[in-house]
KESE-614772 format. One record per residue (C-alpha): z, x, y negated; residue in one letter. Coordinates in nm, 4 decimals. Each point is the difference from the previous one (the first is absolute). Layout:
BEGIN
<site z="Z" x="X" y="Y" rest="A"/>
...
***
This chain:
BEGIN
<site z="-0.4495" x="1.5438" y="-1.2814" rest="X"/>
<site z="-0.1279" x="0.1467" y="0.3196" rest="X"/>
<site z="0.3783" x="0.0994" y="0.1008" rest="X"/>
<site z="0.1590" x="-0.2947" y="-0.0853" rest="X"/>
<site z="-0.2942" x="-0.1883" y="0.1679" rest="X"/>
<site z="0.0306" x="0.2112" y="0.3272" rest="X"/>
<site z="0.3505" x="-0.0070" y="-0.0274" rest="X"/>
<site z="0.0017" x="-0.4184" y="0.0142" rest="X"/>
<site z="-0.1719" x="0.0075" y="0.3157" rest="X"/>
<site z="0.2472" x="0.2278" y="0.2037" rest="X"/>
<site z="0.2607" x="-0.2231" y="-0.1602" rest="X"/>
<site z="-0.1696" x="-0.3076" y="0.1490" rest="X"/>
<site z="-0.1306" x="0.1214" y="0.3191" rest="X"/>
<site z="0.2781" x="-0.0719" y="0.2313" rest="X"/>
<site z="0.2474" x="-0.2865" y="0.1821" rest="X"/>
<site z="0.2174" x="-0.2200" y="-0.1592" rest="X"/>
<site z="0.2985" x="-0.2338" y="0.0896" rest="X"/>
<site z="0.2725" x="-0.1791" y="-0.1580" rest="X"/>
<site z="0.2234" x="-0.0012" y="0.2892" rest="X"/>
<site z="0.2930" x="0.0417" y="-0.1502" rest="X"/>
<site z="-0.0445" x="-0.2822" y="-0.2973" rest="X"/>
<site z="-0.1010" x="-0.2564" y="0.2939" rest="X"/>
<site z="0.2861" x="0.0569" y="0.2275" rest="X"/>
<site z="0.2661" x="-0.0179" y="-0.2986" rest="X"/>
<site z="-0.1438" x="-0.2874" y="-0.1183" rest="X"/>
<site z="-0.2242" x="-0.1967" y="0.2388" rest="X"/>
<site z="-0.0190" x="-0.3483" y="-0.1693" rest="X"/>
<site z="-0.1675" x="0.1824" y="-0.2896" rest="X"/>
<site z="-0.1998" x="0.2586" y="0.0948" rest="X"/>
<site z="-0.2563" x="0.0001" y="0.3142" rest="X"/>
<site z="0.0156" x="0.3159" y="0.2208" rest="X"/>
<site z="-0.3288" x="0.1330" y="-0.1402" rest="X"/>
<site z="-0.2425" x="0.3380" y="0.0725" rest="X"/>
<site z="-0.2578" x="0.1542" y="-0.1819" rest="X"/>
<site z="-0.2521" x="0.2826" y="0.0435" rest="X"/>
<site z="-0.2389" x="0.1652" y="-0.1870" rest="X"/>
<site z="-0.2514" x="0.2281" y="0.2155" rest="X"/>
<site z="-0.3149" x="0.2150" y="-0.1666" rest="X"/>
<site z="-0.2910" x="-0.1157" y="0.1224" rest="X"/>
<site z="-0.2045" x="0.3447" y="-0.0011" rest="X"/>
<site z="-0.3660" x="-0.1730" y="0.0345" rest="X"/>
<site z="0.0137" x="-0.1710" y="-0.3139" rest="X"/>
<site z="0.0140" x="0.1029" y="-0.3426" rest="X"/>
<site z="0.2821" x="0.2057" y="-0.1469" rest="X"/>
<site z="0.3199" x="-0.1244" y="-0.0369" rest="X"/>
<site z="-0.0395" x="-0.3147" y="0.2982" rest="X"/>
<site z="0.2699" x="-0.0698" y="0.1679" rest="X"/>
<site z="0.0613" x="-0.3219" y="0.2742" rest="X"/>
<site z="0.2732" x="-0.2344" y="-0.1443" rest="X"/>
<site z="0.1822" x="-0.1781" y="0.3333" rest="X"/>
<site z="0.2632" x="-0.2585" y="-0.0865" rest="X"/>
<site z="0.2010" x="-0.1518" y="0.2368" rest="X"/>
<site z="0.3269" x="-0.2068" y="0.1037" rest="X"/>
<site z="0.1462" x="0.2795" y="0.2500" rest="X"/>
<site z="0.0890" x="-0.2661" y="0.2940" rest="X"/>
<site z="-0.4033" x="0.0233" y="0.0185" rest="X"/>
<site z="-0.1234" x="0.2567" y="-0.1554" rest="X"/>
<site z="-0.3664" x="-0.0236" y="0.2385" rest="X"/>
<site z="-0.1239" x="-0.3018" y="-0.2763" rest="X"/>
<site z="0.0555" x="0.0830" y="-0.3317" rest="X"/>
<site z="0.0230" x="-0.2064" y="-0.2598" rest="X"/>
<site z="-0.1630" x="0.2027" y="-0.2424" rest="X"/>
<site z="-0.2584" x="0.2642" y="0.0591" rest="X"/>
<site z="-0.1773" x="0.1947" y="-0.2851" rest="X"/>
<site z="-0.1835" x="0.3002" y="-0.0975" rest="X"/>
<site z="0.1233" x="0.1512" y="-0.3076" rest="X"/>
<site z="-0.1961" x="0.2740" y="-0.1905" rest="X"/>
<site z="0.2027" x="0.2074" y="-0.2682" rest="X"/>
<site z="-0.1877" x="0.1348" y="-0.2498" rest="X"/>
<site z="0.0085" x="0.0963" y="-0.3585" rest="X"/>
<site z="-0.2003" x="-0.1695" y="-0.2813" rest="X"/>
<site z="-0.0875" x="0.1303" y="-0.3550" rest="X"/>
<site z="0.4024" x="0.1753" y="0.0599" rest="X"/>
<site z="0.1417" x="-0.3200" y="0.1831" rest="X"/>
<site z="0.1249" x="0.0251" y="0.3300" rest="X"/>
<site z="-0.1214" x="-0.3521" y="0.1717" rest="X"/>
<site z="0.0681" x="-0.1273" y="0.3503" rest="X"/>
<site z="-0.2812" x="-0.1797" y="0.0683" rest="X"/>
<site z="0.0411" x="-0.2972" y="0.2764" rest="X"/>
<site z="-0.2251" x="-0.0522" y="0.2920" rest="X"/>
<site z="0.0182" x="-0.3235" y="0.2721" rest="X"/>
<site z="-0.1909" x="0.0255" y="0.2845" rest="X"/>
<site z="-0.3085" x="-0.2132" y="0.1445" rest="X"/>
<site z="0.1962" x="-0.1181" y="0.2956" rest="X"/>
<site z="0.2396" x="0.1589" y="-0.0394" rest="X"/>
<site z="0.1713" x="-0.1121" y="0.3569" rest="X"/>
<site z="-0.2400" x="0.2364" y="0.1704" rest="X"/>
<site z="0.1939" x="0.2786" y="-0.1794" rest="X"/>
<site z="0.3552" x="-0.1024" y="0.1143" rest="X"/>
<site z="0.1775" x="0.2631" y="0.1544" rest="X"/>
<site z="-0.2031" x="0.2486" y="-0.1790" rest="X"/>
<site z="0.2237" x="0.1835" y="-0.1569" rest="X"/>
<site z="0.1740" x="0.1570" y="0.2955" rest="X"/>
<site z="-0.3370" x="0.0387" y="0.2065" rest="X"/>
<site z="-0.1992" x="0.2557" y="-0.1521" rest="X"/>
<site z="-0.3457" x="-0.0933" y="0.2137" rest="X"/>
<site z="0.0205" x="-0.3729" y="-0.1820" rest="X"/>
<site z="0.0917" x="0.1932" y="-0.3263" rest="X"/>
<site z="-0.3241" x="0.2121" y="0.0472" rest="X"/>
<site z="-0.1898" x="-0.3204" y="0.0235" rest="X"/>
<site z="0.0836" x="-0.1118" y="-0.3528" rest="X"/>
<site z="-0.3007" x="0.0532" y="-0.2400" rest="X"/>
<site z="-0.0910" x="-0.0824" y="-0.3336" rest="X"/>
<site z="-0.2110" x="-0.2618" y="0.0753" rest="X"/>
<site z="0.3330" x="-0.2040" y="0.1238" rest="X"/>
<site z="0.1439" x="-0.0250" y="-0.3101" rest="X"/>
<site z="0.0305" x="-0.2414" y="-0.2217" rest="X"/>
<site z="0.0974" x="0.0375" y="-0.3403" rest="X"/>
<site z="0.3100" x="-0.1933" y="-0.1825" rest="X"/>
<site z="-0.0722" x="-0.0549" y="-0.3322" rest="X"/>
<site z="0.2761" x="-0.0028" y="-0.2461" rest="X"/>
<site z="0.2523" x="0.1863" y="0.2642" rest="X"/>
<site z="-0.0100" x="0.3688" y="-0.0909" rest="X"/>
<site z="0.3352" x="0.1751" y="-0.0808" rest="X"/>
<site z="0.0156" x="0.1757" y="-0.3380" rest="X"/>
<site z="0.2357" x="0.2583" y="0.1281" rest="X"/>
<site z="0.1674" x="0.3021" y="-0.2434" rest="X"/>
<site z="0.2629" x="0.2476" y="0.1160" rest="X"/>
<site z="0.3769" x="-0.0604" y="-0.0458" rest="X"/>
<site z="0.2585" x="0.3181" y="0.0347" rest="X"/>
<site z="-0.0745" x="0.0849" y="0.3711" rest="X"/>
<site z="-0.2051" x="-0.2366" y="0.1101" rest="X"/>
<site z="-0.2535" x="-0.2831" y="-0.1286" rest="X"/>
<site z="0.0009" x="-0.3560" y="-0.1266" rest="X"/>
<site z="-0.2916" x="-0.2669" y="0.0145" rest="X"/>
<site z="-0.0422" x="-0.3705" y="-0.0668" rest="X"/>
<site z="-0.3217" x="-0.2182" y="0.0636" rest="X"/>
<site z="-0.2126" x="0.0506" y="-0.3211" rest="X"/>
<site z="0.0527" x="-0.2709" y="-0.2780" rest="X"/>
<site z="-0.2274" x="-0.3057" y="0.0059" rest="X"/>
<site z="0.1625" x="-0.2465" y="0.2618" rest="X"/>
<site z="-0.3370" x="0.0766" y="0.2050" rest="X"/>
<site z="0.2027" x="0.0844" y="0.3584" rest="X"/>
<site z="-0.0716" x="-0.3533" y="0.1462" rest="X"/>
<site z="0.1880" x="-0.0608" y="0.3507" rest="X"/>
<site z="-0.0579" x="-0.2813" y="0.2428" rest="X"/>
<site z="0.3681" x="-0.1272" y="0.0992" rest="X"/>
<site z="0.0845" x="-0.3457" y="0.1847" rest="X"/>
<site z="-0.2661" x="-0.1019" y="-0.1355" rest="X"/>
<site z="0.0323" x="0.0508" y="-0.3736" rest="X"/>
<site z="-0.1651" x="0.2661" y="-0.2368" rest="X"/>
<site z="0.2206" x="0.2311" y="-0.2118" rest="X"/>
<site z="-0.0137" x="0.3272" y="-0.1522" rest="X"/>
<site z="0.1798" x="0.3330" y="0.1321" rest="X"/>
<site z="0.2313" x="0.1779" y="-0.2100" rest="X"/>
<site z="0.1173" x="0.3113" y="0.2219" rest="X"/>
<site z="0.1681" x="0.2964" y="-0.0975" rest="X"/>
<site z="0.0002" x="0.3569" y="0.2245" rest="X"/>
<site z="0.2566" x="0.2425" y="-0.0582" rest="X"/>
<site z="-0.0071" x="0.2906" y="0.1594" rest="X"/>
<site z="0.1895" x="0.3586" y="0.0743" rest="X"/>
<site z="0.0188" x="0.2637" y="0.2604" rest="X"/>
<site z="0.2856" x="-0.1905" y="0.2144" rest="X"/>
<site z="-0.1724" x="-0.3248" y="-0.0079" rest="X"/>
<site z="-0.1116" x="-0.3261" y="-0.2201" rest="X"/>
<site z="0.0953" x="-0.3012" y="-0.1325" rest="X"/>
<site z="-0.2573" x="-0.2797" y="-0.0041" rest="X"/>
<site z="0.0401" x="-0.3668" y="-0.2039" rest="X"/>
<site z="-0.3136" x="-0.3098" y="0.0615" rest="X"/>
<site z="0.0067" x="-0.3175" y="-0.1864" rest="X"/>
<site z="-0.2586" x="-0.2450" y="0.0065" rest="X"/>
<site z="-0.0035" x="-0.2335" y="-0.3379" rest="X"/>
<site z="-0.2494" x="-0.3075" y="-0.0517" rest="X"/>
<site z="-0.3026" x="0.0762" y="-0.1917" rest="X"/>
<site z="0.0317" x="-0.3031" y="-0.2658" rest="X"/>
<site z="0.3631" x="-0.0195" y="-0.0653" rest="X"/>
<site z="0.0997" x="0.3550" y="0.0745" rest="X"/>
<site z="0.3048" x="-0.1166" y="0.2353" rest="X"/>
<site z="0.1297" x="0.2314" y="0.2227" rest="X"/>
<site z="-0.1013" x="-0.1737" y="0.3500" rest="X"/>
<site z="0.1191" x="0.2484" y="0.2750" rest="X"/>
<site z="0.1292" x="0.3310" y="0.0491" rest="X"/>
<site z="0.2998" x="0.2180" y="0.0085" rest="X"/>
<site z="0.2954" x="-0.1624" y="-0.1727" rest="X"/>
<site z="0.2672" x="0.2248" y="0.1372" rest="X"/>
<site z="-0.1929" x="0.3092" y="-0.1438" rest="X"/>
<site z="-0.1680" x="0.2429" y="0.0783" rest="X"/>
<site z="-0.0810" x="0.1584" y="0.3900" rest="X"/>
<site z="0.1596" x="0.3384" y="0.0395" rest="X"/>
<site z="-0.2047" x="0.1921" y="0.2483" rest="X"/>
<site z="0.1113" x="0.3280" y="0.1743" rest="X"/>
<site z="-0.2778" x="0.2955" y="0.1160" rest="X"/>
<site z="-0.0021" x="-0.0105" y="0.3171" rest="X"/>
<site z="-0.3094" x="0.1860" y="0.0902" rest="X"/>
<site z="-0.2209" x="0.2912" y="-0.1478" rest="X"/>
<site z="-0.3935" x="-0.0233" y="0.0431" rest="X"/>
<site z="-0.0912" x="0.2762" y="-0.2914" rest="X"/>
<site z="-0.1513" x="0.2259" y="0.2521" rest="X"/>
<site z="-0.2704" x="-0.2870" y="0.1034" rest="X"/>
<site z="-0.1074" x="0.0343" y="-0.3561" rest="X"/>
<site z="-0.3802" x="0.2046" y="-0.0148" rest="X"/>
<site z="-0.0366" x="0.3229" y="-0.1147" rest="X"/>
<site z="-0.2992" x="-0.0828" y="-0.2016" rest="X"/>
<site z="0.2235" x="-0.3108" y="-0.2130" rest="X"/>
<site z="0.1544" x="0.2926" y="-0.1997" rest="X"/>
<site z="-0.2895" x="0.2130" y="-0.0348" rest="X"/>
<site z="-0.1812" x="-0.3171" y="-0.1354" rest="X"/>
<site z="0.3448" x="-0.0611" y="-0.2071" rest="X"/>
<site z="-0.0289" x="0.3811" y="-0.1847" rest="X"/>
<site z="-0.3458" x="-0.0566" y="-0.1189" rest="X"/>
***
């Protein structure tokens, strides 16, 4: 489990952009980045989630820190907001306000981990069961269904947001699912001491 666990973070720790989906088909598909950086000072496994539309990638519109781990043989992704979380904008490319981040900043978000297990090359995780993952979005409540899929060239991500009495899918990709490229590597930011604490 250790090696599959480490392996998941080198997967994840890197830039991501569907580009190429966006410009072939703009109506449907927002030109969108992602990146996942470790955060070193917390625990093992942290990384800073940045989210943003890439005509302004300085506020994004989603900020997180995940922490993969393994529980009693499960690898889980567990999801992190942050208390204002607008101080931390940028973060993710400016390693001195990365630095800053400490445990005492999070938040946790119950109902939101990823139960993730590994698929051929890569892995594949989906919010844990429960309808728990409660978003605020113009101004209504629903529940997150997401779905991560991800290999060595990239990922493909799908969010939908269904209503918490009736179940009916509210927002959300209806096109399918975001194709993301790699577009950057940030595996040697990862801490010695992760693995060691991995191998025990």
């Amino acid at each position: 489990m250790a090696s599959s666990l480490e392996r998941l973070v080198r997967m994840l720790s890197g830039g991501f952009s569907n580009q190429e989906q966006a410009f072939e088909n703009p109506p449907l598909y927002a030109h969108i980045l992602v990146k996942f950086r470790p955060l070193p000072q917390l625990a093992p496994g942290s990384l800073l989630l940045e989210q943003s539309y890439a005509i302004n990638p300085a506020a994004p519109y989603r900020i997180r820190v995940l922490r993969v781990e393994a529980l009693n043989g499960q690898l889980t992704i567990v999801n992190q907001a942050l208390a204002e979380d607008q101080r931390f904008w940028g973060a993710v490319e400016d390693s001195e306000l990365r630095g800053r981040i400490q445990t005492s900043d999070l938040l946790p978000l119950d109902g939101c981990a990823y139960v993730v297990r590994e698929e051929s090359e890569g892995f594949v995780g989906e919010v844990e069961p429960g309808c728990r993952c409660l978003v605020e979005r113009k101004g209504a409540t629903s529940y997150l269904v997401s779905r991560l899929e991800l290999n060595p060239a990239g990922m493909r991500t799908i969010d939908r947001g269904h209503d918490p009495i009736t179940h009916e899918h509210l927002w959300g990709s209806l096109a399918g699912a975001f194709e993301f490229a790699r577009t950057d590597d940030y595996n040697d930011e990862i801490p010695a001491h992760w693995s060691e604490q991995w191998g025990d």
